[in-house]
C-alpha positions, 0 to 999 in steps of 0.5 A: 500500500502507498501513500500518496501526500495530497497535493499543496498549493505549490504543486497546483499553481504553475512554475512560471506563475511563482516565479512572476510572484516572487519577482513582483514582491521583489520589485516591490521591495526593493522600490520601496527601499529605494524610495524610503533611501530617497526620502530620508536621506536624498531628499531636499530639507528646504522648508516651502517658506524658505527664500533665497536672501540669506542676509535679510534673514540674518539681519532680520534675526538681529533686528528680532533679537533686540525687540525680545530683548526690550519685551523681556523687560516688561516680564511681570512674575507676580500671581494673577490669582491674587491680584483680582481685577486690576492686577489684571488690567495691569496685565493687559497694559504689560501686555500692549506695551509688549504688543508696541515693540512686536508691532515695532519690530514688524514695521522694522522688518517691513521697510527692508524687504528681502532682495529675492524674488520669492522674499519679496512674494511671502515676506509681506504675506507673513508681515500681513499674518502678524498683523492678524495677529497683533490685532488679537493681541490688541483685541485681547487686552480690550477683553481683559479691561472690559471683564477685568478677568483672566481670559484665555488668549484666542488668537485667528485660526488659519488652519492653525493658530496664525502664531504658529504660522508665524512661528513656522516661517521664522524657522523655515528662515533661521529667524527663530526671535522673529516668532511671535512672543509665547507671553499669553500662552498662561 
């Protein structure tokens, strides 16, 4: 008596049919190394926002860093808890003369634009974003004298917070003072 083992799978399905398979999953592999080897390590890491005009930027930096400096002079530790209403329309006073030197700072950058043909294109878009965004900051302060409350800061939506926008673009350029300040933020 023989026994004979039952056909498998293999046995039914053609040689030539394997060996397209296994060429196909080949393939696939090794196009998805190669793409994976492109992406993390080929690929360019220039940001969308970035421009060509290396020294505005510095400059641009340098001109941020001095109006930071000014802002962290108004810096006031005190406890709003304890304070009540006008402690906090204190604050909203702290708070537009914070807004005075970013608003500076904007008008500053403003009167030099970038040399480069994109730099002059996106520049005056992310001037026009901080300019949303010193208006809520303004609109802000209006909210705490008018509640004499500590209010949560709601700033324009675009998408994302515009500060992070903002924040997002002054990376892309190596401009990291030039984000919006993170004053508001408690």
């Amino acid at each position: 008596m023989s026994h004979t083992a039952p056909p498998t799978a293999d046995d039914t399905i053609p040689a030539w049919r394997r060996r397209l398979a296994r060429s196909a999953v080949g393939a696939f592999l090794v196009g998805m190394i190669v793409l994976w080897t492109y992406v993390l390590f080929l690929s360019p890491r220039e940001g969308v926002n970035r421009f060509e005009d290396r020294q505005w930027a510095e400059r641009a930096e340098s001109i941020c860093a001095d109006y930071a400096d000014d802002r962290s002079l108004l810096a006031d530790y005190r406890r709003l808890d304890s304070g009540g209403s006008e402690l906090i329309r204190e604050r909203a006073d702290i708070i537009d003369r914070a807004t005075d030197i970013v608003d500076a700072m904007v008008d500053e950058l403003e009167a030099d634009l970038p040399a480069d043909a994109k730099g002059q294109a996106i520049v005056p878009m992310w001037i026009d974003e901080y300019r949303i965004y010193i208006d809520d900051r303004r609109r802000y302060t209006d909210e705490l004298r008018t509640t004499g409350e500590n209010l949560p800061f709601y700033e324009t939506m675009s998408e994302v917070p515009i500060s992070e926008r903002l924040a997002t673009f002054a990376a892309d350029n190596e401009m990291a003072t030039c984000s919006p300040p993170l004053d508001l933020g408690m």
